[in-house]
MIDOSE-1310 file (N, C-alpha, C; in nm, 2 decimals, decimal comma, always signed):
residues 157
xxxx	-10,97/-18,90/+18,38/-10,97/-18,84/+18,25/-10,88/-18,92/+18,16; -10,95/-18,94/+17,97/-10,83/-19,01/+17,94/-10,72/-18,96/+17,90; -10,65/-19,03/+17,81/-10,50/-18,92/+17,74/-10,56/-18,81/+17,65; -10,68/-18,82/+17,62/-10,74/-18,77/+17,48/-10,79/-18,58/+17,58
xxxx	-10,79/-18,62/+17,69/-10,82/-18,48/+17,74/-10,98/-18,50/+17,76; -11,07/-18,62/+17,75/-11,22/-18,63/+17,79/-11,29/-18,69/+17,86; -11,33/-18,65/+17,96/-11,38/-18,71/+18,09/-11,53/-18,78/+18,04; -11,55/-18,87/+18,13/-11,69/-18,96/+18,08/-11,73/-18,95/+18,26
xxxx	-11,88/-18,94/+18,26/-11,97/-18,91/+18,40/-12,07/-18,93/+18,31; -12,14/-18,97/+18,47/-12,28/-18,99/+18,47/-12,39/-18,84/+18,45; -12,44/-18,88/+18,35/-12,56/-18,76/+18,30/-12,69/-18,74/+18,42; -12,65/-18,60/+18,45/-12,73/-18,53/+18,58/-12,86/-18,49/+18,54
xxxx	-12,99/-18,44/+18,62/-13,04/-18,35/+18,57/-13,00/-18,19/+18,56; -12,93/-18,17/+18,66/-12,87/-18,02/+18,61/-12,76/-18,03/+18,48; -12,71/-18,09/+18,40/-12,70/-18,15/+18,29/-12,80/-18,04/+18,14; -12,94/-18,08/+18,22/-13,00/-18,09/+18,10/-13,00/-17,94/+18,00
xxxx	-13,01/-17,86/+18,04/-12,99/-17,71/+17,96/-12,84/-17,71/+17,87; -12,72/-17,78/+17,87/-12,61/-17,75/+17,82/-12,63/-17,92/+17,72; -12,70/-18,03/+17,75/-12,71/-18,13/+17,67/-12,85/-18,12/+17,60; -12,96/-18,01/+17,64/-13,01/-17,98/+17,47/-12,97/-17,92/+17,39
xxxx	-12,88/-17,82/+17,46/-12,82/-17,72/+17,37/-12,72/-17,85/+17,24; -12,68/-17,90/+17,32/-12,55/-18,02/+17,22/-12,66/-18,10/+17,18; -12,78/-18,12/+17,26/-12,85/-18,25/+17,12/-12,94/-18,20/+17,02; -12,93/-18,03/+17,02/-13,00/-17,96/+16,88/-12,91/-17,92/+16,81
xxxx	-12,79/-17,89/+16,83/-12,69/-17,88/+16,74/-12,67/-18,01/+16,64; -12,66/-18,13/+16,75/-12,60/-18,25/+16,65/-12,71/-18,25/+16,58; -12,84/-18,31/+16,63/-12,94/-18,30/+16,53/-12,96/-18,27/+16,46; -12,92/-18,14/+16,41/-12,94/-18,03/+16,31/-12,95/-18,15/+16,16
xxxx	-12,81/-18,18/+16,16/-12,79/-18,28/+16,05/-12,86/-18,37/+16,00; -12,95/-18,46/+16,10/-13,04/-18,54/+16,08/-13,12/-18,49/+16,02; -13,20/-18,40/+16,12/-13,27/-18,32/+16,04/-13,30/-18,34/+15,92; -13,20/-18,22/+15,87/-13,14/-18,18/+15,69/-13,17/-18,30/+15,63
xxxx	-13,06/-18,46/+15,67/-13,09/-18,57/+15,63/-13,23/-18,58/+15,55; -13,32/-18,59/+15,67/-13,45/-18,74/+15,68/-13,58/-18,58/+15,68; -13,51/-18,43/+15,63/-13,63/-18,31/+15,57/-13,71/-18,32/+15,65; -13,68/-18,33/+15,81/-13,77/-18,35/+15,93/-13,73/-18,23/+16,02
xxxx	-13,76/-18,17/+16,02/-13,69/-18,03/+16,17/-13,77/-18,01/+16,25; -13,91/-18,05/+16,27/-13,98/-18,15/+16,39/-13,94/-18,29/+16,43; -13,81/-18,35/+16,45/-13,80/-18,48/+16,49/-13,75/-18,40/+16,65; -13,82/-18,52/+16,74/-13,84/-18,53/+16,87/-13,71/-18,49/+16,96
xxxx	-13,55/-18,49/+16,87/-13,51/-18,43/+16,96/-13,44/-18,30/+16,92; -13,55/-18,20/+16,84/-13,51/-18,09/+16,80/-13,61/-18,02/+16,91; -13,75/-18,11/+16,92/-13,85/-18,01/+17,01/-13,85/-18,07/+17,10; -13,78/-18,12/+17,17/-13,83/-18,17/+17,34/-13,79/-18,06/+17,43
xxxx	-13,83/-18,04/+17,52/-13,82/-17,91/+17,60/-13,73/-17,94/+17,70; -13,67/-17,83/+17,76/-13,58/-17,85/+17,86/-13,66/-17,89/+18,02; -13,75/-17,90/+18,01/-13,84/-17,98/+18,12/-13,87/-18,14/+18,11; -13,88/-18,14/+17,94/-13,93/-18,34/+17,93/-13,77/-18,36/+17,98
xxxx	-13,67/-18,31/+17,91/-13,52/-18,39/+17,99/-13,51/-18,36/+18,05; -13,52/-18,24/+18,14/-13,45/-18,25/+18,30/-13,54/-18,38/+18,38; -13,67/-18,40/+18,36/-13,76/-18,49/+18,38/-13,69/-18,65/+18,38; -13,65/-18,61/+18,23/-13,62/-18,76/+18,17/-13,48/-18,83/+18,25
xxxx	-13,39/-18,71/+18,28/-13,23/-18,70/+18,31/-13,24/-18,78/+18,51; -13,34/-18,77/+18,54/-13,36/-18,76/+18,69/-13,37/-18,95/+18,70; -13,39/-18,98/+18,63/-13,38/-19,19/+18,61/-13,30/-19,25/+18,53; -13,20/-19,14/+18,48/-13,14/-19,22/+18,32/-13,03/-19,27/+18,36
xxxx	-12,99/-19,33/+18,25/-12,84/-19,43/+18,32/-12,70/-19,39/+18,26; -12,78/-19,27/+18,12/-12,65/-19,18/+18,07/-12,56/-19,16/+18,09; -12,46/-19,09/+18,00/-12,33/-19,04/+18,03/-12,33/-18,92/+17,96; -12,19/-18,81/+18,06/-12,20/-18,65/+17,88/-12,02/-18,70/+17,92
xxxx	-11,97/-18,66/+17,80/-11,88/-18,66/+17,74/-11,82/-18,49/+17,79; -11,68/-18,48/+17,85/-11,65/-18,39/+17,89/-11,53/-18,32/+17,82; -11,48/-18,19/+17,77/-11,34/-18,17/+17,76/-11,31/-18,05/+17,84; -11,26/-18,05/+17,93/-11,29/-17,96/+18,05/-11,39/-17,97/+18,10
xxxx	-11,44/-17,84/+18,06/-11,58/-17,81/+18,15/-11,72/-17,83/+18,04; -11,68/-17,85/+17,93/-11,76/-17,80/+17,82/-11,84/-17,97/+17,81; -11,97/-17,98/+17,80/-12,02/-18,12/+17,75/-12,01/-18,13/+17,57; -11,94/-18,20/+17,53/-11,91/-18,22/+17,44/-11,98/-18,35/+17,34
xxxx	-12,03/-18,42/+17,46/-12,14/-18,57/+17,39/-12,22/-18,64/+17,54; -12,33/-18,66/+17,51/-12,41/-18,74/+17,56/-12,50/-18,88/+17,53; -12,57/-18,93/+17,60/-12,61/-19,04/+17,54/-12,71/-19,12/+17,69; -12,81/-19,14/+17,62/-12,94/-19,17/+17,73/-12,93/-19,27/+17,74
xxxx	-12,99/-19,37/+17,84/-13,02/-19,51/+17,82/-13,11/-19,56/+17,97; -13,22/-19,61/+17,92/-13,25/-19,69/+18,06/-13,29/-19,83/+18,05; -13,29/-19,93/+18,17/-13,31/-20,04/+18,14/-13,47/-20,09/+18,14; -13,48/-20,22/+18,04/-13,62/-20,20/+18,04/-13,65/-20,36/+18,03
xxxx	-13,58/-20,43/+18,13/-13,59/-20,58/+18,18/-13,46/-20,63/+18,12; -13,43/-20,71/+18,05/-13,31/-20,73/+18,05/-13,22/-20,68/+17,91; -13,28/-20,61/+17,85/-13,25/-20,49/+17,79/-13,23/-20,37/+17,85; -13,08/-20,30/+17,80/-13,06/-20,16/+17,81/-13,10/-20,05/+17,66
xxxx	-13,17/-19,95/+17,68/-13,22/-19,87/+17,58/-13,13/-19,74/+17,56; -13,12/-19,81/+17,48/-12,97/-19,64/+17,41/-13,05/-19,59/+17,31; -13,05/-19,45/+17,38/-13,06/-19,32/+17,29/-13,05/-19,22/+17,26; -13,08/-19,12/+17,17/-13,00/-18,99/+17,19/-12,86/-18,97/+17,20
xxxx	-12,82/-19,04/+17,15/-12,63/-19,00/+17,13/-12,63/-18,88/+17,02; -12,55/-18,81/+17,16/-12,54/-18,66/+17,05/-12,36/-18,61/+17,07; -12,31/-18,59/+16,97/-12,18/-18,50/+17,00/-12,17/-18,42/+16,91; -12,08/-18,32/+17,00/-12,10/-18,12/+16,94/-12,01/-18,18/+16,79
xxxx	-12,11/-18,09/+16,70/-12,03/-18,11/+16,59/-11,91/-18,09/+16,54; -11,81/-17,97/+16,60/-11,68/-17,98/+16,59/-11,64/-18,09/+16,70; -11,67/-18,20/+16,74/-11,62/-18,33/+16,78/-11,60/-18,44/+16,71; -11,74/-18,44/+16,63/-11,78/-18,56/+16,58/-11,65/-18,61/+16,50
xxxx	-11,66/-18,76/+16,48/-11,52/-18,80/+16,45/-11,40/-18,83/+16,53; -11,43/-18,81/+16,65/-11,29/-18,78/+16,70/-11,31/-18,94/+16,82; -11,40/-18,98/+16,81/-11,42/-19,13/+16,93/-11,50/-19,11/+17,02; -11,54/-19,00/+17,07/-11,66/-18,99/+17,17/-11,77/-19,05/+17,19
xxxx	-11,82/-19,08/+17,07/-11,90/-19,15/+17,05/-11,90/-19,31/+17,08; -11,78/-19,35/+17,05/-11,72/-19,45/+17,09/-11,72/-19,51/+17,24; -11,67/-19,37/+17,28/-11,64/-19,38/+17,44/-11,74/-19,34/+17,57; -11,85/-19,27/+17,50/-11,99/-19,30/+17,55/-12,06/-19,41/+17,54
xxxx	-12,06/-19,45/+17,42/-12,14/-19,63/+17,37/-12,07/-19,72/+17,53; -11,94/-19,71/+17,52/-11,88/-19,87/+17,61/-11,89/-19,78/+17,75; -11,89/-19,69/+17,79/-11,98/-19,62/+17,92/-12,07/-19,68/+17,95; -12,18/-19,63/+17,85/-12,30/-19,64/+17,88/-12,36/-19,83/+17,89
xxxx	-12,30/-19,87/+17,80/-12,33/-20,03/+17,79/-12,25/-20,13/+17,93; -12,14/-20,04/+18,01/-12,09/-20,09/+18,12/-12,19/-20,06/+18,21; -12,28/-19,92/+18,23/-12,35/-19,89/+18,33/-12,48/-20,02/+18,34; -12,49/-20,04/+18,16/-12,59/-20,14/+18,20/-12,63/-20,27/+18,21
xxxx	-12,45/-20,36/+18,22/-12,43/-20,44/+18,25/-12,43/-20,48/+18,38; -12,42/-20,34/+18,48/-12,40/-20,30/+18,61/-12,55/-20,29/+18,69; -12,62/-20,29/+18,60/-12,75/-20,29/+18,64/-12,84/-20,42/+18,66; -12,76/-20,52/+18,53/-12,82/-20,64/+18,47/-12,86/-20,67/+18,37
xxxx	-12,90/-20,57/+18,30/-12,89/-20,61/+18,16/-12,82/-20,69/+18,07; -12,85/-20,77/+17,96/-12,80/-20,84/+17,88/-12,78/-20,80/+17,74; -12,86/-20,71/+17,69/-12,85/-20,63/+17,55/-12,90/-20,51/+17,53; -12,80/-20,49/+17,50/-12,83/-20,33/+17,44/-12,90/-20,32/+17,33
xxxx	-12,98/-20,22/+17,32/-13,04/-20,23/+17,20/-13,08/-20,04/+17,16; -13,04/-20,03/+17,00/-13,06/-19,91/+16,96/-13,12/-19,86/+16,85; -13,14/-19,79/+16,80/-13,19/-19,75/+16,69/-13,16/-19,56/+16,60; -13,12/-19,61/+16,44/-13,13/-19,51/+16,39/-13,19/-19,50/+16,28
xxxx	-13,19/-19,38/+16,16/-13,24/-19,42/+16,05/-13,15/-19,46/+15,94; -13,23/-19,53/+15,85/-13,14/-19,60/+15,75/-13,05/-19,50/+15,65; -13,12/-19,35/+15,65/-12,98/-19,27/+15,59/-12,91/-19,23/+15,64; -12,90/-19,27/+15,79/-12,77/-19,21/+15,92/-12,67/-19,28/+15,87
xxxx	-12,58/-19,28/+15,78/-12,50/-19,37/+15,71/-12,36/-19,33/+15,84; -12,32/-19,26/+15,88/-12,23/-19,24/+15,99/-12,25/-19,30/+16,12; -12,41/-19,30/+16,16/-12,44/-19,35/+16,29/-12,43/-19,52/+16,25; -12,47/-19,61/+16,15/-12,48/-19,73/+16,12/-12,35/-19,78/+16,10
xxxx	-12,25/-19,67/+16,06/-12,13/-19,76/+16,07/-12,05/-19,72/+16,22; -12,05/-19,60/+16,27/-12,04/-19,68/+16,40/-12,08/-19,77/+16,52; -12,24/-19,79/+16,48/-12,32/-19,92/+16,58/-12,25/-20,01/+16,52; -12,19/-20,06/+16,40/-12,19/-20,19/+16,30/-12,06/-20,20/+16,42
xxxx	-11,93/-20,07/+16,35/-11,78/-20,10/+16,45/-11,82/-20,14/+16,61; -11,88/-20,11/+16,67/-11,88/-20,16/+16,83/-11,96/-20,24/+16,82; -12,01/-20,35/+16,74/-12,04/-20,47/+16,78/-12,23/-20,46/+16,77; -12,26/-20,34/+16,72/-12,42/-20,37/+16,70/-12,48/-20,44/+16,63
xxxx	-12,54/-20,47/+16,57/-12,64/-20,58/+16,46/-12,74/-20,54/+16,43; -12,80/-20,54/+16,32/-12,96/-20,50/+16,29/-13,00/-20,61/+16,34; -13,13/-20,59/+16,37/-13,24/-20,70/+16,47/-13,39/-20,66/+16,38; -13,36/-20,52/+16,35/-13,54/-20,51/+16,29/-13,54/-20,40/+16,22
xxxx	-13,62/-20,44/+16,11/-13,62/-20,27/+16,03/-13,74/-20,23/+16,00; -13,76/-20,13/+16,08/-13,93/-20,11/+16,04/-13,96/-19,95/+15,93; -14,03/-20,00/+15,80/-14,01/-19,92/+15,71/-14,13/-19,79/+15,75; -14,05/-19,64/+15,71/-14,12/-19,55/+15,70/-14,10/-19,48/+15,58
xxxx	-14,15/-19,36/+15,60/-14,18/-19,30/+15,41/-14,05/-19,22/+15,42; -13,96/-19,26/+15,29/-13,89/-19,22/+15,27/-13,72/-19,29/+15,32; -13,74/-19,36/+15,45/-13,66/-19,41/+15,50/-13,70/-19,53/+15,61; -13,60/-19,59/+15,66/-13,67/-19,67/+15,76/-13,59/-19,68/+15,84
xxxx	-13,67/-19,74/+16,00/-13,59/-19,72/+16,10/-13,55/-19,80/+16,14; -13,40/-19,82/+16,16/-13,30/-19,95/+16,21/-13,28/-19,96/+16,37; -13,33/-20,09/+16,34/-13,30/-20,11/+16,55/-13,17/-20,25/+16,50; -13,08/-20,20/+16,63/-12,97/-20,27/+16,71/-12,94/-20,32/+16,78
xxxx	-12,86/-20,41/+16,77/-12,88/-20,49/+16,94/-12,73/-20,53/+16,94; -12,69/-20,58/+17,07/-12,56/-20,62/+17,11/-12,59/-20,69/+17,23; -12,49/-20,76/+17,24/-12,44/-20,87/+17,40/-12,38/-20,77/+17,49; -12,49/-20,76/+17,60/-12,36/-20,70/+17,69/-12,27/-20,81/+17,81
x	-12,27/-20,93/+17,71/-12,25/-21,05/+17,81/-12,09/-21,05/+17,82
């Protein structure tokens, strides 16, 4: 545990019922954002992630007992795939997110991977300046209506 009082582990599938609950909360905002309340991780069901959770290389974010942030990722040749970073809204701000990202980017150095790579949208003005601080980079921006979606990448060398 660190001094901050928040444990970092590997994301289970028994996990999954208490980290959709935390990835439709964070969402919410996007949402609102990008006038989407069908995006994919408002409706995924608690079966596609317990499904999904059973191979993933994740982490949840702990303060006690409570999951407080998570964050998917699997590898996909010498690429690690980050996604789904979610933390409870009374957190956001506070580094978790931070401290999931260099988690999860260790797990996939550990695997072999060489780059991380992620993606958000271009009015996630909060999520873009944290990929920017830990070292992400735009790599590609592929335009949609209304907004477009930014992919990132980093060295996990």
């Amino acid at each position: 545990m660190s001094d901050d009082g928040i444990e970092i582990r590997d994301i289970r599938p028994e996990d999954a019922g208490e980290v959709l609950t935390l990835q439709r909360a964070a969402f919410v905002q996007e949402a609102i954002i990008y006038g989407a309340p069908d995006m994919p991780p408002l409706t995924q069901t608690l079966d596609e992630l317990t499904a999904e959770l059973a191979t993933n290389l994740g982490c949840v974010a702990l303060a006690g007992t409570r999951i407080v942030g998570a964050v998917r990722a699997r590898r996909d040749g010498d690429l690690l795939l980050i996604g789904r970073l979610a933390i409870a809204p009374d957190q956001q701000g506070s580094g978790i997110g931070t401290k999931l990202l260099a988690a999860v980017e260790e797990r996939g150095r550990q695997v072999g991977a060489t780059t991380a790579e992620l993606f958000t949208g271009s009015l996630s003005e909060a999520n873009l300046r944290l990929y920017e601080r830990e070292g992400y980079r735009e790599s590609e921006r592929v335009p949609g209506e209304g907004s477009d979606q930014v992919f990132l990448r980093k060295p996990l060398a």
